[in-house]
N, C-alpha and C positions, 0 to 999 in steps of 0.2 A: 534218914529221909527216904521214903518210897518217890518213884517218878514212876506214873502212870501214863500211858500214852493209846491215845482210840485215833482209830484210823475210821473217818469220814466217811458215811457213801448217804444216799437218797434213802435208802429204805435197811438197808443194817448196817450198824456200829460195829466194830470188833474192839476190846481194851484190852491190853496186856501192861505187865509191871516190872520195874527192875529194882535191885537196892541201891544203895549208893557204891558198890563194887561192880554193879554192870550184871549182877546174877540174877535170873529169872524167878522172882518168888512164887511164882503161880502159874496152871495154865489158861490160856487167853481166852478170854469167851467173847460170845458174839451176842448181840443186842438189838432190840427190835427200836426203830427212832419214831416212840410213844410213848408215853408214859408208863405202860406197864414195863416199858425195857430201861426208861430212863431208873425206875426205884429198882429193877434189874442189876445196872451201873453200880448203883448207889450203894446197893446192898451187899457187893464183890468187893467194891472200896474198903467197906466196912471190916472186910475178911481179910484185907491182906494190911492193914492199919490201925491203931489203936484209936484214933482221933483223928479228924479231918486236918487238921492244923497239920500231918505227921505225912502227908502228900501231896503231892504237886499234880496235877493233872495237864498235858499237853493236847492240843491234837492239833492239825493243818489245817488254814484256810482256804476250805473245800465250797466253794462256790458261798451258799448261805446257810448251806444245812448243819457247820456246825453252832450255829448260835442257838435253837432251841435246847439243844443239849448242855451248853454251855451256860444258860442260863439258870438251867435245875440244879445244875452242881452247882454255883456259884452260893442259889437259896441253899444247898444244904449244908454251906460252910465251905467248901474247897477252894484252894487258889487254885485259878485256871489260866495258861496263858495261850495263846495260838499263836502258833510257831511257823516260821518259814519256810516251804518245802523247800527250798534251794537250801537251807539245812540239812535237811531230812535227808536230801536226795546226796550230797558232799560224804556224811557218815554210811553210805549206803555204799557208794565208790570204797570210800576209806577200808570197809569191811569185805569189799571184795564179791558185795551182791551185787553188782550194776545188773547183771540179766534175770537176778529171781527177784522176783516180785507176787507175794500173795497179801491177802487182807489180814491176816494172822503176823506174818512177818513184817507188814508195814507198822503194825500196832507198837510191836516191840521196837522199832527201828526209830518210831519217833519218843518213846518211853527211853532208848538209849541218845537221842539229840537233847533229849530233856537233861541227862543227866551229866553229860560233858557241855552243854553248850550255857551259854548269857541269855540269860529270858529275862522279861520282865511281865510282871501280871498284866496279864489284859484286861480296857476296862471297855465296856461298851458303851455308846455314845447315847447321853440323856435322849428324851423322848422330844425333846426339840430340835436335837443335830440329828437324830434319824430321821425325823419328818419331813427335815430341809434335805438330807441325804436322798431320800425316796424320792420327794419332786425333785429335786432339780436332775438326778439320773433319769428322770422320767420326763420330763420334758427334753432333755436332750434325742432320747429315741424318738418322741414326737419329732421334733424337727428333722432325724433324720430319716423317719418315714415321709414328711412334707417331700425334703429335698428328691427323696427316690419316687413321688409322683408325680410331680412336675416332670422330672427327669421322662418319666414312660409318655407323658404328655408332649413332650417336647420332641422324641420322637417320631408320634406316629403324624404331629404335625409336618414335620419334617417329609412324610414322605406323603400327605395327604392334602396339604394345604401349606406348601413351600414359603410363600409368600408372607402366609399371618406371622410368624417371629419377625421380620424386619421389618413389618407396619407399625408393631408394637415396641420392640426394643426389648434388650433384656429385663430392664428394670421396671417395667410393666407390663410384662409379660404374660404376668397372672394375676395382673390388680382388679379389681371390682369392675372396670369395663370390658377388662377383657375377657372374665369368668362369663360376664352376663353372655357375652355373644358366645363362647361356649358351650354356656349351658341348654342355648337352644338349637343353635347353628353351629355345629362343628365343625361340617365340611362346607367346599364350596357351591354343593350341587342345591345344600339347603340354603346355605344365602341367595344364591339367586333366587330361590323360588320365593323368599319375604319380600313381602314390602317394604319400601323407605321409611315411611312413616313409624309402622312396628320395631325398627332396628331404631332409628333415632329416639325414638321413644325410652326402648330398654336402655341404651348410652347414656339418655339425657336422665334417667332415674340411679342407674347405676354410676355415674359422676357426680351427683347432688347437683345439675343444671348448668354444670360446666357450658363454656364457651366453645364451640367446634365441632359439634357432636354430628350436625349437619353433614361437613366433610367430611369424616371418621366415618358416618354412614354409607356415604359415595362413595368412597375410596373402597372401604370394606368390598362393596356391591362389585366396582369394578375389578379389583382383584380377584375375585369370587368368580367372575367372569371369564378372563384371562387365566388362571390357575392352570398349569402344568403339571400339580400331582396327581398321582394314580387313583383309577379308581376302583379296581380288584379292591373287593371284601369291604366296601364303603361303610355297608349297614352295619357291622362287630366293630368297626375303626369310630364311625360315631356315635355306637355306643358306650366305649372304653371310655370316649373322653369324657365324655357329658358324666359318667361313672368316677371318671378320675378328679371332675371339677370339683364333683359332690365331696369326693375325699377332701380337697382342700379346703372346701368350708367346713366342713368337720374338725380336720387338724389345726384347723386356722384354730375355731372357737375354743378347742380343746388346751391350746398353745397357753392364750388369752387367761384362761380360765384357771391356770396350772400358777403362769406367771403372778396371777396379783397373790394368790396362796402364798410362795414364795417371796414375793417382799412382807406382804404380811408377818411371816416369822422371821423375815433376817431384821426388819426395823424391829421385832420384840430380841431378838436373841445378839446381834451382833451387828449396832448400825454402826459401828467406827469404824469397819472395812472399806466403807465407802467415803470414807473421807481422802482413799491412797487415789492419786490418779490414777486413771485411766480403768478402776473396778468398777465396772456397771453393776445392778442390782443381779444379774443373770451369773458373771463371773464372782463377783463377791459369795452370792448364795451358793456356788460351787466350791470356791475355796473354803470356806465358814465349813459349809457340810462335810467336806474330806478331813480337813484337821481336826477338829473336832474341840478337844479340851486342849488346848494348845500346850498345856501343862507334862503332856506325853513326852514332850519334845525336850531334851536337854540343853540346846542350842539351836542357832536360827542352821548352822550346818547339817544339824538332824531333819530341821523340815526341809534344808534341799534335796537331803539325801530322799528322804520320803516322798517326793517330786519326782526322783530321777533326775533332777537338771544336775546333777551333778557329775562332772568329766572321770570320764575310766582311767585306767593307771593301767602303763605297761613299760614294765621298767626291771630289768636283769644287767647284774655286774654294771659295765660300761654302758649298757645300752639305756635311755630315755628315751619314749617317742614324744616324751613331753605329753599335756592334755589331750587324753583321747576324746571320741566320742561321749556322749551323756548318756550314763548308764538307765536310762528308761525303766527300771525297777519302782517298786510305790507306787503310787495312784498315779495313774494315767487322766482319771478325771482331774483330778488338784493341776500335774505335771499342765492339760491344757488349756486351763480356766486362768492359769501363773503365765502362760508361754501367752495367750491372747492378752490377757492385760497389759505386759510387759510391752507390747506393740501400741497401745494407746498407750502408756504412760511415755513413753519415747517420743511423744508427739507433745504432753503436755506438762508432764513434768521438766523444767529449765535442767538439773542438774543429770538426771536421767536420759534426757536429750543430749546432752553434752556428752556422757560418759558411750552413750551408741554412737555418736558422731566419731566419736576417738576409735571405736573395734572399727568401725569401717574405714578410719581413714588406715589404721592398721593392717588393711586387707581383709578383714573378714567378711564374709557372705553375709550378706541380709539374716538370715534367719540364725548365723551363729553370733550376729551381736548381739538379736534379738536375747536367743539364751542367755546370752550375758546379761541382760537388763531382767530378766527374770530372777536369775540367781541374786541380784541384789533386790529385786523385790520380795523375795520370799522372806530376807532379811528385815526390811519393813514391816511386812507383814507380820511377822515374829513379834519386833518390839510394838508396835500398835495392839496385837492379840495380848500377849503377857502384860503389858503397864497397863492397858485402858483409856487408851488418852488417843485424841484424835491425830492423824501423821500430821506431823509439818515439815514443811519442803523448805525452811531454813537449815534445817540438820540433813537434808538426802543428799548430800554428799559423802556426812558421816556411815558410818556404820552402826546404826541404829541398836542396832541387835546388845551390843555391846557394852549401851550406856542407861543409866538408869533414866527413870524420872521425876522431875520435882513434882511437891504437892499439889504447887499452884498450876502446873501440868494437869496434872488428874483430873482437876475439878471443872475443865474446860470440854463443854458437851457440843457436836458436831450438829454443823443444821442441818433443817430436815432437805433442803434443796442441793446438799453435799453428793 
């Protein structure tokens, strides 16, 4: 068996080879990431292989630039798997390179993890768990560009118009009444100079005819009056906001827009996630998208491992520190989509609530029993993904993961209001 191994970059490839002795058949060459370099690849393969079936190909997952490559080799017949860098980097110690590092030597470095290490082929996720993969990573930065404008808005408020956050409140702070008086009025110098009548007007259209809008105008005016913020650089300070409001209709609609796509494909690809408490359509289509074909997974302990919720080990001769910390490795997106559900299902699942009720009266912190209601949700989530059958919270005490399901199980389909 040949193990081949290409070290990743944006714009060149490098591949090198070892035999199954660790011996260098070849020297390494370097490759342009296109297709004159991918049949480049293809065609080196060829030289140091009889048949595709007669090599392994490795490389690292390097941000997203190894999957076009990964994908021509795969059409040309090769098993491909992508491997760990905390592998790659382990056999690199072992060999005594921890300070040399080039593009030539990392080739052959993962071409040698390949050949000492546990691989399993890698398979890429159908064209429906990528789609869900794409939106739901993509609305997550949506929201957290939302939060970092408000955030700059909230600011210059802060030092321009004191008073508007405590009229408002946090929680409508940036709702539709209060964007409107932003968007024309952002400091105080400009509300005084409106009329009542034009301010209650935008309120009373921006509320859909609310009751109080009258007040909320008075009030508005007279704060606007009294105001104590500064007024150094007024004209750039309300132009930011009035520029920042606009972002928030934008990312609002953008959010809006992103979301119904996403339940759209998780009701066609996977609406039985939502049957587990406390998985909103937002979390579900993040958990759905990181797993992927759940079939990856050997056990429900493999998907926590893949989560990271899973506690560190430090343990020599005599010493145990007992359950360390959660190793954080795996998806970060799965690991917080599993740790937020886990927080509503404590609330709504009976046996789930029960089992957090017990790490807390245990002494544990909020967020470490939290973790613990995660890790046995990832378990749920395992047996719901693999059987196909909607969760029931008469067995969430059990361990789901572990037990099979009947027929008459199976054929029992979740509502659409689940």
């Amino acid at each position: 068996m040949i193990y081949a191994g290409v070290d990743i970059a944006k714009m060149d490839h490098v591949i090198d080879a070892v035999d199954e002795h660790g011996e260098r058949i070849c020297k390494s060459m370097g490759f342009k990431n296109d297709l004159a370099g991918f049949e480049r690849c293809a065609a080196w393969l060829e030289g140091v292989a009889e048949a595709p079936q007669d090599v392994i190909v490795g490389m690292e997952a390097t941000g997203h630039y190894w999957m076009a490559l990964y994908t021509h080799l795969v059409r040309e017949g090769y098993a491909v798997c992508v491997i760990d860098p905390m592998q790659v980097c382990a056999v690199r110690k072992f060999k005594g390179l921890a300070r040399v590092k080039n593009d030539r030597m990392d080739a052959g470095l993962i071409a040698e993890t390949l050949r000492i290490g546990q691989y399993d082929e890698t398979r890429l996720a159908t064209d429906e768990v990528q789609s869900l993969r794409t939106l739901t990573r993509y609305q997550q930065s949506l929201k957290a560009e939302l939060a970092e404008v408000k955030t700059q808005c909230v600011c210059l408020l802060d030092s321009y118009f004191p008073e508007y956050v405590g009229l408002w409140g946090k929680s409508n702070l940036f709702g539709s009444s209060s964007r409107a008086v932003l968007a024309k009025s952002a400091l105080p110098r400009e509300l005084r100079r409106r009329h009542l009548a034009s301010l209650e007007h935008d309120l009373s259209e921006a509320s859909r005819g609310r009751r109080g809008v009258v007040a909320k105008a008075k009030e508005l005016k007279e704060l606007a009056r009294t105001s104590v913020g500064i007024t150094l650089g007024a004209d750039a300070a309300s132009f930011k906001i009035k520029s920042l409001v606009r972002q928030m209709d934008f990312l609002d609609a953008e959010c809006a827009k992103t979301e119904q796509r996403i339940k759209r494909l998780l009701d066609a690809l996977e609406p039985l996630i939502l049957t587990i408490p406390g998985i909103s359509y937002t979390t579900g289509a993040q958990i759905v998208a990181e797993i992927g074909d759940i079939s990856r997974f050997r056990n429900a302990a493999s998907l926590v491992s893949y989560a990271g919720l899973n506690s560190s080990v430090n343990q020599s001769g005599m010493f145990d520190s007992g359950g360390g910390p959660i190793t954080k490795r795996g998806s970060a997106y799965l690991r917080r989509a599993v740790w937020l559900a886990a927080g509503r299902a404590c609330q709504h699942d009976p046996a789930l609530h029960a089992f957090y009720l017990k790490k807390m009266k245990e002494g544990k912190k909020y967020r470490v029993a939290v973790t613990a209601v995660a890790r046995k949700m990832c378990h749920i989530i395992f047996a719901v993904l693999r059987d196909q059958v909607p969760y029931d919270p008469n067995l969430s005490g059990k361990d789901l993961a572990k037990h099979s399901i009947s027929d008459s199980q199976r054929t029992t389909l979740p509502t659409n209001d689940q």
